[in-house]
TORMI-116436 format. One record per residue: residue in three letters; x, z, y of N, C-alpha, C, CB in turn. Coordinates in steps of 0.02 Angstrom, whole numbers, padded with zeros to 5 digits, always signed. Each point is the difference from the previous one (the first is absolute). Glycine has a CB too. Example, Ala and Ser with C-alpha at 12.3 -4.5 7.8 and 13.67 -1.06 7.14 Angstrom:
TORMI-116436
ala+00660+00390-00284-00045+00000+00059+00045+00000+00060-00095+00062-00059/ser+00077-00098+00112+00042+00003+00059-00039+00037+00055+00059-00108-00032/
//
This chain:
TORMI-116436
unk+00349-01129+00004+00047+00019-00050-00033+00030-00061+00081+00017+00089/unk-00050-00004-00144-00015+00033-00056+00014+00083+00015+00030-00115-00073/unk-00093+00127+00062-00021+00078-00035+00033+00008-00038-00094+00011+00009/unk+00151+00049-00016+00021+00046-00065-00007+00043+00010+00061-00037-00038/unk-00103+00076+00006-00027+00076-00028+00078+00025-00023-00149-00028-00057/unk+00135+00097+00086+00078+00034-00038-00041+00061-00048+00116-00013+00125/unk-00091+00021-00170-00031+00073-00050+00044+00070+00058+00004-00072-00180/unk-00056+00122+00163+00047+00061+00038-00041+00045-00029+00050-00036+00121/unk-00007+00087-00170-00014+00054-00019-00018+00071+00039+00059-00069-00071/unk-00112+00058+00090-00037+00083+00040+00033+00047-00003-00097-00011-00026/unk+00127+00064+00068+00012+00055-00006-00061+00066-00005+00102-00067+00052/unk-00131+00119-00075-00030+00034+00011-00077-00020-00022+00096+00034+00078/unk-00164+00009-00080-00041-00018-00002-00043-00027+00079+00026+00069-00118/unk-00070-00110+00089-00041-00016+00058-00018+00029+00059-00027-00037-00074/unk+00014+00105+00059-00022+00048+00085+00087+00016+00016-00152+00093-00029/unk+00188-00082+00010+00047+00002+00034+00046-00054+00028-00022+00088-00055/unk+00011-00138+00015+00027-00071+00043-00043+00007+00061+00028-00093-00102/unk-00087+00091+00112-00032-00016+00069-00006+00058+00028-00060-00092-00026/unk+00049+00167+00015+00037+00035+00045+00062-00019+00060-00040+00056-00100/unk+00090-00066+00057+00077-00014+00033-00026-00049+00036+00097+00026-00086/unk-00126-00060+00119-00050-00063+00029-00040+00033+00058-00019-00066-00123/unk-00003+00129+00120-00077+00006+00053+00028+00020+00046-00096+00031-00061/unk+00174-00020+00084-00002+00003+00084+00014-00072+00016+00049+00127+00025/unk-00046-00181-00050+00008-00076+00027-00071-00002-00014+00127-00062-00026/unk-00161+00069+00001-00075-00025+00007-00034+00065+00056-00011-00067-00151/unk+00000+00111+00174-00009+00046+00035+00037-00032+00082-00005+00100-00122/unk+00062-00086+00101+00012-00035+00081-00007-00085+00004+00096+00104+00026/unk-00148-00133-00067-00012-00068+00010+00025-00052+00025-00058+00047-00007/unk+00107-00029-00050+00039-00080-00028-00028-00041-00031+00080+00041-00011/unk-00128-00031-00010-00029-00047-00060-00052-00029+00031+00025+00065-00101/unk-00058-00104+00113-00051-00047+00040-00028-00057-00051+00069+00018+00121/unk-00151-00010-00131-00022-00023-00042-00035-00047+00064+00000+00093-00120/unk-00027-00168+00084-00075-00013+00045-00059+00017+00029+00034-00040-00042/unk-00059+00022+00069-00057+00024+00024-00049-00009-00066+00027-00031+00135/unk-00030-00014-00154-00068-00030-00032+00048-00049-00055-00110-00003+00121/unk+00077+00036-00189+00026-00061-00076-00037+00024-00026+00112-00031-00022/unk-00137-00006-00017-00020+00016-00071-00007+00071-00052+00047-00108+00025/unk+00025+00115-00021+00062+00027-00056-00031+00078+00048+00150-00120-00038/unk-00137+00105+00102-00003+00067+00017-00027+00059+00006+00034-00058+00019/unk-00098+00063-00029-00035+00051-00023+00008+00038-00064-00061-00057+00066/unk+00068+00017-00124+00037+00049-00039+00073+00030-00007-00083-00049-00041/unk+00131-00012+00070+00045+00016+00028-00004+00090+00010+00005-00136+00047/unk-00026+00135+00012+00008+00056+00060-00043+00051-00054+00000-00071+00150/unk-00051+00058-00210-00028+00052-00023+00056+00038-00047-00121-00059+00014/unk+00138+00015-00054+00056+00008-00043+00067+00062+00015-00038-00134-00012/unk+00073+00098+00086+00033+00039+00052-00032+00066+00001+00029-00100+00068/unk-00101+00110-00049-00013+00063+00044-00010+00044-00052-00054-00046+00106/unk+00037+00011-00160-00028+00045-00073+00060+00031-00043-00105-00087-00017/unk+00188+00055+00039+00047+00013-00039+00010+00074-00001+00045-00110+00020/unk-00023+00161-00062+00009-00037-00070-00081+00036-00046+00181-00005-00001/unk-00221+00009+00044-00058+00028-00045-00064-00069-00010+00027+00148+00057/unk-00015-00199-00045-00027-00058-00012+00000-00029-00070+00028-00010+00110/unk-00063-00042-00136+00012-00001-00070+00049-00074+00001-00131+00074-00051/unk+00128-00112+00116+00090-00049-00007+00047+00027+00041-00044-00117-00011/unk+00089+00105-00006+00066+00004+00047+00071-00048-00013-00047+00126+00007/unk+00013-00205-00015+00058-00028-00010+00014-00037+00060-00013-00002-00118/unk-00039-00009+00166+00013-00029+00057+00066+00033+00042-00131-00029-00006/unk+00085+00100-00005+00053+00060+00038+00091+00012-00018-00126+00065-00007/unk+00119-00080-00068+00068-00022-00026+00048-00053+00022-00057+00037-00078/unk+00016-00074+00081+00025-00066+00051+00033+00020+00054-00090-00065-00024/unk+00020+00076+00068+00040+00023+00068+00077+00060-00014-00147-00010+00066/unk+00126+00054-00095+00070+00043+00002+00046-00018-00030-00046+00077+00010/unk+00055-00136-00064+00042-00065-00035+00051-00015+00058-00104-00062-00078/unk+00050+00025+00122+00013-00029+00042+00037+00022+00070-00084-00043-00069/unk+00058+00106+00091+00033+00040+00052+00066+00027-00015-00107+00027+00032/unk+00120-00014-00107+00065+00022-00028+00040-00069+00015-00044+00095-00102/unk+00019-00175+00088+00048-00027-00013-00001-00035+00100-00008-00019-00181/unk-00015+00030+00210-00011-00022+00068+00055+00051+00043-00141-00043-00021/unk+00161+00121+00016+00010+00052+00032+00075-00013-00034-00125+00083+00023/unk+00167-00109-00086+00039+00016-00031+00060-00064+00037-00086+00071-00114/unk+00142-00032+00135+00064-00055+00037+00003-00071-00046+00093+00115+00042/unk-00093-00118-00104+00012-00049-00033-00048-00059-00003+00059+00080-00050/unk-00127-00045+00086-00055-00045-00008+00025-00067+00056-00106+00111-00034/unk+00065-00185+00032+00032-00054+00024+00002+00004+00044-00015-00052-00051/unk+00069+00069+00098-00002-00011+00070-00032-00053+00059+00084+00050-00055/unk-00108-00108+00007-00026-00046+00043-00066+00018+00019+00067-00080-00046/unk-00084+00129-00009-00058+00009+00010-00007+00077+00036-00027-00090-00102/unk-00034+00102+00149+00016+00050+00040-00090+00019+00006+00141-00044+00070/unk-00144+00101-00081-00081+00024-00016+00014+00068+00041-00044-00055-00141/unk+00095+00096+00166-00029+00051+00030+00054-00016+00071-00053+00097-00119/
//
């Protein structure tokens, strides 16, 4: 099928979007691979937040956990 990107206006700044996030990542919901590429900085990015010099990956993820955790998100789809 076709990909459509939806726009969604952020609430709050960055450490506090993924705050509201670290007891689903703490009690490990979130499950990365063993082994990619991506993932070493990945996971540096993560561990360095928010005193690292990126944090858009990390934005993502808490983008993403907001729109995954929220009733309206697609029901077909099921991540936790």
């Amino acid at each position: 099928g076709n990909l459509r990107p939806i726009s969604i206006h952020p609430k709050g700044d960055k450490l506090t979007r993924m705050v509201a996030h670290t007891a689903i990542l703490e009690a490990g919901y979130v499950h990365l691979p063993e082994s990619a590429g991506w993932l070493p900085d990945f996971q540096t990015e993560m561990l360095l937040f928010p005193r690292g010099s990126h944090d858009d990956q990390v934005d993502s993820v808490s983008q993403f956990l907001t729109w995954v955790t929220q009733p309206q998100a697609n029901p077909q789809i099921r991540f936790l």
